[in-house]
N, C-alpha and C positions, 0 to 999 in steps of 0.2 A: 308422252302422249300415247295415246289406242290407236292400233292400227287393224284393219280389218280386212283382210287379202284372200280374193279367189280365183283359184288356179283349176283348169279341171282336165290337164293334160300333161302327158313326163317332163315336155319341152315347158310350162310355165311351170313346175316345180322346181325343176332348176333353175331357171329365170328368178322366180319368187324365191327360191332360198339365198342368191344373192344380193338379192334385195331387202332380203331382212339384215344380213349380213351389216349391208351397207347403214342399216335404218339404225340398225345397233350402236353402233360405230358411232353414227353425228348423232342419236338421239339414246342417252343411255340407260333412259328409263321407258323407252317403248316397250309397250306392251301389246304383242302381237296374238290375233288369233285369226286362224287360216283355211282355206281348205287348200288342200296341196296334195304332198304325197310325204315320202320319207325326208325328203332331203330338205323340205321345208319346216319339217319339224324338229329335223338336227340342228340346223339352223339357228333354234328359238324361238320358232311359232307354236303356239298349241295346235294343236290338228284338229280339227272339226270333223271333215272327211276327206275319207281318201279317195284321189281322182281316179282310180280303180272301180270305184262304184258309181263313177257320173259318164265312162267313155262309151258313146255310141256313136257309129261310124254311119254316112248315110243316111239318105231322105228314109227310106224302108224301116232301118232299123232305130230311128230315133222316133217314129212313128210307135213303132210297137212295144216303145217303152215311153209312152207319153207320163202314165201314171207315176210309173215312179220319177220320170222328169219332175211331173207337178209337185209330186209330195218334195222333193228337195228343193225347190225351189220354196215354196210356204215355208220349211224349216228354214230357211238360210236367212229369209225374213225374218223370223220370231228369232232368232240368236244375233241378227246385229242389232236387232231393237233391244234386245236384254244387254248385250257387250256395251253399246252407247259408244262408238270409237270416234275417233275425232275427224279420221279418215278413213274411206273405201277406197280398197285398191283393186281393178280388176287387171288378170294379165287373160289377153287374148278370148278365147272359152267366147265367144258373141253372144250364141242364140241364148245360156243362161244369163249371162252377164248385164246382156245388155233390160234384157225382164230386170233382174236386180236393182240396174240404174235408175230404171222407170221410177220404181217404187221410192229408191232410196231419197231422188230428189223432191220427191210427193211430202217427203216426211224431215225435208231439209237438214240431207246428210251432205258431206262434201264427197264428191264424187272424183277418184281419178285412174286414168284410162293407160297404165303399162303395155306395151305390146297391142297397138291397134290391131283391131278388126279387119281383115284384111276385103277391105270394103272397094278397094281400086278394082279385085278379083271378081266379085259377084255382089249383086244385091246393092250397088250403091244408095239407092233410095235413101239405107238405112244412118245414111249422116243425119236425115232430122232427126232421127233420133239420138245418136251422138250428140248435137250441138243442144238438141232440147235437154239431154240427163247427162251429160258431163262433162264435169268443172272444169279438167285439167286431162290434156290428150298429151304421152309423152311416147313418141315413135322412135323407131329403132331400124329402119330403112330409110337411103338416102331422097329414095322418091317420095314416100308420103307424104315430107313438109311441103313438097311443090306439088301436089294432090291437094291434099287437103285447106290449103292458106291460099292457093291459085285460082283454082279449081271451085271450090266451095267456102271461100272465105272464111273460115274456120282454124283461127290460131293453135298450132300447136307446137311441142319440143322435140327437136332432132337431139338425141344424145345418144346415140351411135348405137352398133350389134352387142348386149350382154352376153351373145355367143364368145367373142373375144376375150371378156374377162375369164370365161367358166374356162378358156381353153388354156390360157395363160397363167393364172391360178392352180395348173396341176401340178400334182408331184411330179419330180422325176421317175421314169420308168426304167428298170432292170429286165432290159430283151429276153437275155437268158433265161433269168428265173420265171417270168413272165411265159414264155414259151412252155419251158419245162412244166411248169404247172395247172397245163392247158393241154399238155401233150402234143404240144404243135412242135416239130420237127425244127432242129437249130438251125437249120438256115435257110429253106423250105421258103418260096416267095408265096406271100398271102396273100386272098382274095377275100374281101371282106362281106359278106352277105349282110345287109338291113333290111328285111322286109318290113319292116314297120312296126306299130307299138298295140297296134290294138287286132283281137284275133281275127275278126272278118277281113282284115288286111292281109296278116300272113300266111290266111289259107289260103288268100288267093295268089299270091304271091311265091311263098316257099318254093313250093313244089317245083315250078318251073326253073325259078334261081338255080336248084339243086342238080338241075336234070343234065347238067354240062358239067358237071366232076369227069366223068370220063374223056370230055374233048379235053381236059387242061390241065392232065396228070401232073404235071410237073409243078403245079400248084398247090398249094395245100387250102382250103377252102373253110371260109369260118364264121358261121352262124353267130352274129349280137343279137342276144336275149335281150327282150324288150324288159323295163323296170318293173312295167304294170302287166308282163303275166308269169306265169308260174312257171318254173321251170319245167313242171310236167306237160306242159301245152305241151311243149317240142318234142317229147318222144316220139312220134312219129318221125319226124323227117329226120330222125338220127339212126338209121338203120342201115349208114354208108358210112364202115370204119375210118374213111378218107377226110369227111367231114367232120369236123369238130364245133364245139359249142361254146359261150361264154356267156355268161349272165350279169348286166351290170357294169361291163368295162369297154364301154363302146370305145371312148377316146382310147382307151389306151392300145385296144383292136386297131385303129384305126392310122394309130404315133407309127404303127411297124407295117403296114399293109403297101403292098403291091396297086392296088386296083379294089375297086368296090362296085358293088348292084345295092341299089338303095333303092328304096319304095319313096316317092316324092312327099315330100313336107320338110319341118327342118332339120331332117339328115343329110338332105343334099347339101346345100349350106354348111353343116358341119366335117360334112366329109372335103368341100371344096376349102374349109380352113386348115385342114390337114394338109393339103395340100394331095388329097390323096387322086387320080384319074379316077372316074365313074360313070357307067350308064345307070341314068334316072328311069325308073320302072310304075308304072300304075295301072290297076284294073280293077275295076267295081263292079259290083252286079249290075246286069243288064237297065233294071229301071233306074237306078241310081246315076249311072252313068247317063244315059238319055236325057235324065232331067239336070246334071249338069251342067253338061253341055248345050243347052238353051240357055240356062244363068249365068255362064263364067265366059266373060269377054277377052281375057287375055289371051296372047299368040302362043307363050310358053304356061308350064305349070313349077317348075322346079325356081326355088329362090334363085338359085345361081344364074340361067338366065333371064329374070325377070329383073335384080341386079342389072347386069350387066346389055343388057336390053339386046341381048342377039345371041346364038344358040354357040354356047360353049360347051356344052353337056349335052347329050343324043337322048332324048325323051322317048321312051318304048309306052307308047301310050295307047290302053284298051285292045282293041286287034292287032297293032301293031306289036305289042307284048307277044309274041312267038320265042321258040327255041330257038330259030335261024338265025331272027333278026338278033337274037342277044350275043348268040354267038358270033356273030358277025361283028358287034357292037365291042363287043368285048376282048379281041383279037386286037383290034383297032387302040385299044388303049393302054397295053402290057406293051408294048413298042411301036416306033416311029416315029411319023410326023402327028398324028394327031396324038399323042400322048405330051408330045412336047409343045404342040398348041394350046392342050387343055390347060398344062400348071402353067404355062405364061399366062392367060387369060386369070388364073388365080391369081397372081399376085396385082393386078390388076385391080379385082374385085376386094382383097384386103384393103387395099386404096381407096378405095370409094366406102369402105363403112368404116371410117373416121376413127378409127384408133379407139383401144380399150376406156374404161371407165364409165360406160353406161351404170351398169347397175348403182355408181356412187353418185352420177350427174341425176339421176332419177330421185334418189332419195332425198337429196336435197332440195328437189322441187315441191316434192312430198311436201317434206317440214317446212317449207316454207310457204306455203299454200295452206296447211294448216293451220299454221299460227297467226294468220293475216286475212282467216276467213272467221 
C-alpha cells in the first residue's frame, strides 16, 4: 500500500522513521513518501521536504513566514493528490497538519493522527476539528486516552512512548572512544547542555546555559547540536575551550552524562529516559511568551512533569530563567537528596508509558485501518 507521512520537526523524524521501519516490516510493499528529515529518509521514505525548511518557532515568527507557510502547504496538497496513497499519516506538526486533514477529508482520503496534538496544552477547541478530519487518532501519553475518550468522547489508541523504542533500539556505546573523539576528558563528569533544535530557541537559550562553566570547573560541559541546524550556528558559543560540542549524538551524550539543562519539549522526556538529573529551561520573546500564557492551561510545561502530574524536574521558566536560579538549580542535582528523588521519580515515569513497541502497535493500526476503509 501508499503511505503518505508528515513530519515537520527532528522529534517526528525520528518518530516517523520508526514508523516506517515498522510499516516496512508488516507491510513489504509499502511505498512511502514523506516529509521528514534525514532519518526518515534512511528509513525508506522518499523525502519530499525537509523539516528544516517548515520550523518556525512562535506566534511572531510563524507570522512573518505565513507565505511561505501557504505555499507549502498548496504543494503538500498537489503531491498527495498526484501520490494517491491509501493513507495519511500526520505525526504531531498541528497548525500544518491539521489544514492538511481538512482538505484531505474534503477529497476522502483516510486520515491518521501519530503523535496527537497536544490539545490538553492549549487551544482545546481544536478537537472539532480532530473528530471532524481524522479517521484514526493513535497517542502515545498515558493521559490522552482519558482526555480525549472521557473528556470529548472521542475514540482513540494508547500504544505507548516511540521514545522507548528509539532508545532501546541503539547501538552500544564505547565511553572511551566516544570521549576521545569529542575531546571530552576520560573521566571528567559531564553536563549536558540542550538548548533546543530550532535557532530562535538557542539563542535564547545558549548563552545563559553557558555562563556557569566557571562555577562548575570540575565538570566538563557539552553542547548537543541540534539535527536541524548547522554546525556553524554554534561558533559563537564555542569560544570557551572548556566547552565542547557534538553534532547528532544526543543519546549517546546523554548514555554518559552527569546532569543536564534542557530547553522544554521532548528533550526533557528524553533526558528523564536516560535516566539522566535535569533542570528544564524556557524563554520566548516577550510577545510570544505573553500570548502563551493566556493559551496554555497547564501547571507544568516540561513532559516529565506533565507525566507524572507533580513537579519532578524544577522548570526555570521566562524570568525565572536567571543565572542564579540555574545555578542553584543545578548544584541541587550533581548530589543529594534531590538528585536521588529525581531518578526515583524516573523510573516511576518509565512505568506509566507502558513499555516499548509503539512504533510497531501504530503500524499495524495503520494497515489495518487501510485495508478495511
Amino acid at each position: 500500500m501508499k503511505y503518505y507521512i508528515i513530519a515537520g520537526e527532528a522529534s517526528g523524524d525520528l518518530h516517523g522513521s520508526n514508523l516506517i521501519k515498522a510499516l516496512k516490516i508488516q507491510d513489504t510493499h509499502a511505498d512511502i513518501r514523506c516529509w521528514g528529515g534525514d532519518l526518515m529518509q534512511q528509513a525508506g521514505g522518499t523525502l519530499v521536504k525537509h523539516y528544516k525548511a517548515l520550523a518556525f518557532m512562535g506566534f511572531i515568527e510563524v507570522v512573518l513566514n505565513l507565505n511561505a507557510i501557504f505555499k507549502n502547504i498548496k504543494f503538500c496538497k498537489q503531491d498527495i493528490a498526484a501520490f494517491k496513497p491509501d493513507a495519511i499519516i500526520f505525526i504531531d506538526y498541528s497548525g500544518f497538519n491539521l489544514r492538511i486533514a481538512k482538505w484531505a477529508k474534503e477529497n476522502n482520503l483516510l486520515t491518521n493522527y501519530y503523535i496527537s496534538p497536544q490539545i490538553w496544552a492549549s487551544r482545546e477547541g481544536r478537537i472539532k476539528k480532530i473528530k471532524a478530519t481524522v479517521d484514526h487518532m493513535y497517542v502515545i501519553l498515558p493521559f490522552e486516552k482519558e482526555f480525549y475518550e472521557k473528556k470529548h468522547h472521542y475514540p482513540v489508541n494508547f500504544v505507548g512512548h516511540p521514545l522507548l523504542d528509539a532508545i532501546a533500539n541503539r547501538p552500544e556505546l564505547n565511553e572511551s572512544n566516544f570521549r576521545s573523539n569529542h575531546g571530552i576528558a576520560p573521566t571528567k563528569p559531564i553536563i549536558a547542555l540542550l538548548p533546543g533544535s530550532r535557532k530562535q530557541e538557542v539563542q535564547k537559550m545558549l548563552s545563559l546555559m553557558l555562563s556557569l562553566t566557571n562555577d562548575f570547573t570540575e565538570y566538563e560541559f557539552v553542547i548537543a547540536g541540534a539535527p536541524s541546524l548547522d554546525t556553524d550556528f554554534y561558533a559563537d558559543f564555542l569560544t570557551d575551550a572548556n566547552v565542547k560540542f557534538i553534532q547528532n549524538k544526543t543519546y549517546d551524550l546523554l548514555s554518559l552524562s552527569t546532569a543536564a539543562l534542557v530547553t522544554s519539549g521532548t528533550a526533557t522526556l528524553e533526558t528523564a529516559l536516560f535516566k539522566v538529573p535535569q533542570v528544564v529551561c524556557y524563554k520566548a520573546n516577550w510577545i510570544s511568551y505573553q500570548i502563551a500564557k493566556r493559551i496554555i492551561t497547564l501547571k507544568y510545561i516540561s513532559l516529565v512533569n506533565l507525566i507524572m502530574q507533580k513537579e519532578v524536574v524544577k522548570e526555570l521558566i521566562q524570568d525565572d530563567f536567571t543565572k542564579q536560579n540555574l545555578k542553584k538549580e543545578l548544584s541541587l542535582i550533581l548530589d543529594g537528596e534531590a538528585r536521588t528523588k529525581q531518578l526515583a521519580s524516573y523510573d516511576e515515569l518509565i512505568q506509566k508509558l507502558g513499555g516499548s513497541g509503539a512504533s510497531a502497535a501504530a503500524a499495524s493500526l495503520i494497515i489495518k485501518n487501510a485495508k478495511i476503509s
